[in-house]
VOSE-224328 format. One line per field, with one value per residue (C-alpha): x, y, z negated. Coordinates in Angstrom, 2 decimals, decimal comma, padded with zeros to 5 digits, m for minus. Each point is the difference from the previous one (the first is absolute). Layout:
BEGIN
east	c(X:...)
north	c(Y:...)
up	c(Z:...)
//
This chain:
BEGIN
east	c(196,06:m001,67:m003,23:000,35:001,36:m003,56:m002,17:002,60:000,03:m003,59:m000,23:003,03:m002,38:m003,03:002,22:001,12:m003,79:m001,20:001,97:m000,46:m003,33:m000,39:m000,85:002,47:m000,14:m000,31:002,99:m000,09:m000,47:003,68:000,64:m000,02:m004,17:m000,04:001,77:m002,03:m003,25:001,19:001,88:m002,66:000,55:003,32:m000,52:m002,37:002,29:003,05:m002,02:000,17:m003,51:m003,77:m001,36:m001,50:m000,22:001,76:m002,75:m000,84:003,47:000,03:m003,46:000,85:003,05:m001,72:m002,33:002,81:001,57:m002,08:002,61:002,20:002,87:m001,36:m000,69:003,40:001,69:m001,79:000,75:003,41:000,02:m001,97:002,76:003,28:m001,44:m001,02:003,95:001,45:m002,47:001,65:m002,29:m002,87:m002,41:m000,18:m003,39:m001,60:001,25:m001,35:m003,42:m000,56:m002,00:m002,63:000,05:m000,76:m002,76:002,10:000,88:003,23:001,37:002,99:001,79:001,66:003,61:004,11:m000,75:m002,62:000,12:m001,41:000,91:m003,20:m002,28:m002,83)
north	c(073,85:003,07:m002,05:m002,15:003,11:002,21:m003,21:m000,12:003,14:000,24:m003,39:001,26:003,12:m001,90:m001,71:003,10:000,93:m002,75:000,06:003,60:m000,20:m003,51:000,44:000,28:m002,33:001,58:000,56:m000,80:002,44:001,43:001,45:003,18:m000,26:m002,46:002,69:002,73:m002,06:m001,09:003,48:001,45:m003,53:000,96:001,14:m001,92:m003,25:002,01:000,34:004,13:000,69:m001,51:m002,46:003,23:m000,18:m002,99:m002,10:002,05:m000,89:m003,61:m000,33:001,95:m002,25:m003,54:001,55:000,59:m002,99:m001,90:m002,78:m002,96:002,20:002,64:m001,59:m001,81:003,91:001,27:m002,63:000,52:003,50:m000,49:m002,41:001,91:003,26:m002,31:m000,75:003,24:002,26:m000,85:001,98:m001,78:m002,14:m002,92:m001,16:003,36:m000,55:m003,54:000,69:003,23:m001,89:m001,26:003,20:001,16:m002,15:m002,08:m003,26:m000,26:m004,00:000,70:001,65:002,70:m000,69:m000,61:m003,66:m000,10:m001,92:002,12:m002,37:m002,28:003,15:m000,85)
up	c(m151,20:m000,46:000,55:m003,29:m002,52:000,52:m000,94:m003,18:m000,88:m000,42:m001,69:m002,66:000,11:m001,24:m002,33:m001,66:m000,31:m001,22:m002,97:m000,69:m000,19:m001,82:m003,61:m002,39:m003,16:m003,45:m002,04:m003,54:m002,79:m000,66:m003,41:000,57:000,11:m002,85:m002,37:001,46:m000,80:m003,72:m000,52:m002,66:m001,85:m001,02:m003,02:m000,97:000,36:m001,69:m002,97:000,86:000,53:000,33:003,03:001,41:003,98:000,50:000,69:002,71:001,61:m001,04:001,76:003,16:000,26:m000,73:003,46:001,96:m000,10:002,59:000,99:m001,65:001,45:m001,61:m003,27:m000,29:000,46:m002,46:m002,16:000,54:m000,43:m003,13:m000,99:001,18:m002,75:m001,72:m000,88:000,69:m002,58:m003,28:m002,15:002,06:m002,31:001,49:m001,44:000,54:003,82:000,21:m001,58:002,34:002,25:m002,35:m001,62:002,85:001,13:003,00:m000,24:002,32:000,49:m001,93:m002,79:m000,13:m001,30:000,98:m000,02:002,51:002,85:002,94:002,97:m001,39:m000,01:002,49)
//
C-alpha cells in the first residue's frame, strides 16, 4: 500500500505544479479601468467643460483592449454609463472616438449590442 501512495503523491504533486505555473488567460477590461481611462472626458460629455485630455484616455483605452473579450467589456462598460449618466450627451459620447482619431467597431450608446463586438 504504501508502495502505490509515494508514486501518487508525487504525481498529485506535479499536478498541483503544473497548474500553478501554466499561464493564466487574460481577464477582460473591468470598469473600473474603463472610467479611469475616460475620467477627464467627463466633462466634456456633460457639456461642463472642453474635450481637453480626453483623447489621451480614449486612445490609451482603444490600446488596451487587445482581445474580443476585451472589446465586448468595454463595450459594455461604455454602454452600462452610457445609461446610468443622465446628464451624459449621448452624441458627444458616441462621436468621442472619431474625435479622437480611433475608429472603434461600434457605437457608443444604451442600445448597443456588445455580444456582436469582434
Amino acid at each position: 500500500m504504501a508502495g502505490i501512495i509515494r508514486p501518487m503523491c508525487i504525481l498529485l504533486i506535479a499536478a498541483v505544479l503544473a497548474v500553478a505555473i501554466a499561464p493564466r488567460g487574460e481577464a477582460a477590461i473591468g470598469c473600473g479601468t474603463v472610467v479611469s481611462y475616460l475620467n477627464p472626458c467627463l466633462p466634456y460629455v456633460t457639456n461642463k467643460g472642453p474635450l481637453g485630455s480626453c483623447c489621451g484616455g480614449v486612445k490609451g483605452l482603444y490600446g488596451a483592449a487587445q482581445t474580443t473579450q476585451d472589446r465586448q467589456s468595454v463595450c459594455s462598460c461604455l454602454k452600462s454609463l452610457a445609461s446610468s449618466y443622465k446628464d451624459v450627451d449621448l452624441n458627444k459620447a458616441a462621436g468621442l472616438p472619431g474625435q479622437c482619431g480611433v475608429n472603434i467597431p461600434y457605437k457608443i450608446s444604451p442600445s448597443t449590442d456588445c455580444s456582436k463586438v469582434n
